[in-house]
C-alpha positions in Angstrom: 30.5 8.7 -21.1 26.7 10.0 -20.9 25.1 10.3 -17.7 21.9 7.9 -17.8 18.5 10.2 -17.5 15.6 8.2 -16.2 12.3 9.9 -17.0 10.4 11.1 -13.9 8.1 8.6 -12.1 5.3 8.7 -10.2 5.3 6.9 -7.0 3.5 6.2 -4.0 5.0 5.6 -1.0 2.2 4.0 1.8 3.5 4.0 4.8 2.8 1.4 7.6 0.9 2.0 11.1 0.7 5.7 11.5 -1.9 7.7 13.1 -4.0 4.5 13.7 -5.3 4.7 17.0 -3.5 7.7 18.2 -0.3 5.7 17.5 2.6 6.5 15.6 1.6 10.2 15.1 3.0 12.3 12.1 0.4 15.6 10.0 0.4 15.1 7.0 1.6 18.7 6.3 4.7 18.2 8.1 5.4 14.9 6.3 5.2 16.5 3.4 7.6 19.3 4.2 10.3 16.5 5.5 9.6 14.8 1.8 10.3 17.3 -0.3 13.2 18.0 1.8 15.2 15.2 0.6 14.6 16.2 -3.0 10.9 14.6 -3.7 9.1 16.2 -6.7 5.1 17.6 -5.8 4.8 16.0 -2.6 1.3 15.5 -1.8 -0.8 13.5 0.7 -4.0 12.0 1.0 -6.4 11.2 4.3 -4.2 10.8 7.6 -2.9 6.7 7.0 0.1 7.8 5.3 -0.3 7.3 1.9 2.0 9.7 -0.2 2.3 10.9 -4.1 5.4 12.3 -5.4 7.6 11.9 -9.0 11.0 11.5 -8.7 13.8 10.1 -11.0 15.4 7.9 -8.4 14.9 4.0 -8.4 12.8 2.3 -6.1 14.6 1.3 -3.8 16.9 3.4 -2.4 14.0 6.3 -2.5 12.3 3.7 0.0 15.6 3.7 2.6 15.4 7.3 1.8 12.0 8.1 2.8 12.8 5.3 6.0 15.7 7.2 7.1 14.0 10.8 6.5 10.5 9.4 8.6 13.1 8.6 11.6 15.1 11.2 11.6 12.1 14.2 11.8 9.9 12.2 13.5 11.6 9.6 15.8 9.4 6.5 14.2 10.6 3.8 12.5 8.2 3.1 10.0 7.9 0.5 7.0 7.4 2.0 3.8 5.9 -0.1 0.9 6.4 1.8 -2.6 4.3 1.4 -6.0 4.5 3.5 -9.5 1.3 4.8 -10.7 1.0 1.9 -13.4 1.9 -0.7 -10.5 -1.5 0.6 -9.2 -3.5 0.9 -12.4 -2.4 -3.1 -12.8 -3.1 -3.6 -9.0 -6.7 -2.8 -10.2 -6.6 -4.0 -13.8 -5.7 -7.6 -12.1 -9.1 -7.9 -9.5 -9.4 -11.2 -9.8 -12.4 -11.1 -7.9 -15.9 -11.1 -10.1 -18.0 -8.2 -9.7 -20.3 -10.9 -8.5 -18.3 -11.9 -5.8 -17.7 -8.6 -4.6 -21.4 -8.0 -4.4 -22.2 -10.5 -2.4 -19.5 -9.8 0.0 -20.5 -6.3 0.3 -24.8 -7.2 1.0 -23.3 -9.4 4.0 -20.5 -7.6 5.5 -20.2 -4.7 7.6 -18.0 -1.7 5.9 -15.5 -2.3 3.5 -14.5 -6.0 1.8 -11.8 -5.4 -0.4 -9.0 -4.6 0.3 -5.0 -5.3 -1.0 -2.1 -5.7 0.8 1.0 -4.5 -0.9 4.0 -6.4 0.3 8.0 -5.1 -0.4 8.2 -8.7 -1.5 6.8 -12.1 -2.4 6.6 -13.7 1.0 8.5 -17.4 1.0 6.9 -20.9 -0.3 7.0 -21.9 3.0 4.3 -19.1 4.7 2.6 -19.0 2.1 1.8 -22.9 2.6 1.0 -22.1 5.8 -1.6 -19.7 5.0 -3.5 -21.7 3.0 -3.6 -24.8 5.4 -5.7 -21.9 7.7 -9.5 -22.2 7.9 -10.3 -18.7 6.9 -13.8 -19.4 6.5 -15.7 -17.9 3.4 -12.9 -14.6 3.3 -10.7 -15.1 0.2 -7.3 -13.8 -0.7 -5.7 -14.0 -4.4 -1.3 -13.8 -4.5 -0.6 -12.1 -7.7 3.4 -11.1 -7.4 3.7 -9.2 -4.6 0.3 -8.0 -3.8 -2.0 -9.8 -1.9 -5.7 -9.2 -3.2 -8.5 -9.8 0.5 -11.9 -10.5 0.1 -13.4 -10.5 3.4 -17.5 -12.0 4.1 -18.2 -10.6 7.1 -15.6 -7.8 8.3 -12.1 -7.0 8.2 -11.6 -6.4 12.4 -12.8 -10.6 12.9 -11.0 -11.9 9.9 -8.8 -14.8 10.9 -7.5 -13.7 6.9 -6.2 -10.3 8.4 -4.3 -11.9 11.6 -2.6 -14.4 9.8 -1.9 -12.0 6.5 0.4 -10.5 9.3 2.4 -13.0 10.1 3.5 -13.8 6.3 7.5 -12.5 7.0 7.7 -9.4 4.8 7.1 -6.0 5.3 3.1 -4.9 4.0 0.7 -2.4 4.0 -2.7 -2.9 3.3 -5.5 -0.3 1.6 -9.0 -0.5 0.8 -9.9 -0.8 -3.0 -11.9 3.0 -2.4 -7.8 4.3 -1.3 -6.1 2.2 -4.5 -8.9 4.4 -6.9 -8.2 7.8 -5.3 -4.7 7.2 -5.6 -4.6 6.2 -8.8 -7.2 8.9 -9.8 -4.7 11.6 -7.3 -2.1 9.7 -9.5 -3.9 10.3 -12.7 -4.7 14.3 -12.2 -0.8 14.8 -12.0 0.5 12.9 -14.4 -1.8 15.0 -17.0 -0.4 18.2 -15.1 
């Protein structure tokens, strides 16, 4: 019988809740040392928030317990990890299904960013999901498309009653701003054509 070869992917793995407000602590340089430790292909890292690149042949999934069970052991944090290929993120953006319009005129009234996408491990129940759209969010907007949860926010992202309530939809999520999803797919890009 033939071993099955998968072809090498190229993943990201985002973590959850490090190194914001001198929380949860890890460099970057030492995560990517732990990484490639367990047997990750070209670890690399970009800004401080935990968002990783690396190819590997593995599946999804257990790579993600993987990476969980590496993060604890070096660093003593137990830390959510929310994975996506490189063509998971090039749909994330092919799918905006926010109008350049829309985006505009979030962006002349807001202060900093507006959009923003939180990537879930999985499609959060019918049940929360009902819940979140009996809340007044005001003019922010959100868009479910599988498991990723496309924000829109009006005014900012630290007031949203969006964000608080995004939280408390039962899986785990991390969310990035649409300038991250670009440089990672663009980080993504540059080594695929390596």
């Amino acid at each position: 019988m033939k071993a099955v070869i998968r072809p090498v992917t190229i993943y990201m793995a985002l973590l959850r809740g490090i190194n914001v407000g001198g929380k949860n602590k890890i460099k970057m340089a030492e995560l990517r040392e732990s990484l490639a430790a367990i047997g990750l292909q070209r670890v690399q890292t970009y800004i401080q928030s935990g968002n990783i690149l690396f190819e590997s042949a593995q599946e999804e999934l257990p790579l993600r317990e993987r990476i969980e069970r590496q993060i604890e052991a070096d660093f003593g944090l137990s830390i959510k990890v929310v994975m996506r290929t490189l063509d998971e993120l090039r749909t994330i953006r092919r799918n905006l299904p926010f109008t350049e319009e829309q985006v505009a005129e979030a962006k002349a009234a807001a202060e900093g960013e507006v959009l923003y996408v939180s990537m879930l491990q999985e499609q959060p129940s019918p049940d929360k999901l009902e819940k979140l759209a009996g809340i007044d969010i005001g003019e922010d907007r959100y868009v479910l498309d599988g498991n990723n949860l496309y924000l829109l926010y009006s005014l900012s992202v630290r007031n949203s009653k969006l964000s608080a309530h995004v939280e408390k939809l039962g899986v785990a999520s991390t969310v990035r701003n649409w300038n991250t999803i670009n440089k990672l797919i663009e980080l993504g890009s540059e080594m695929e054509g390596a």
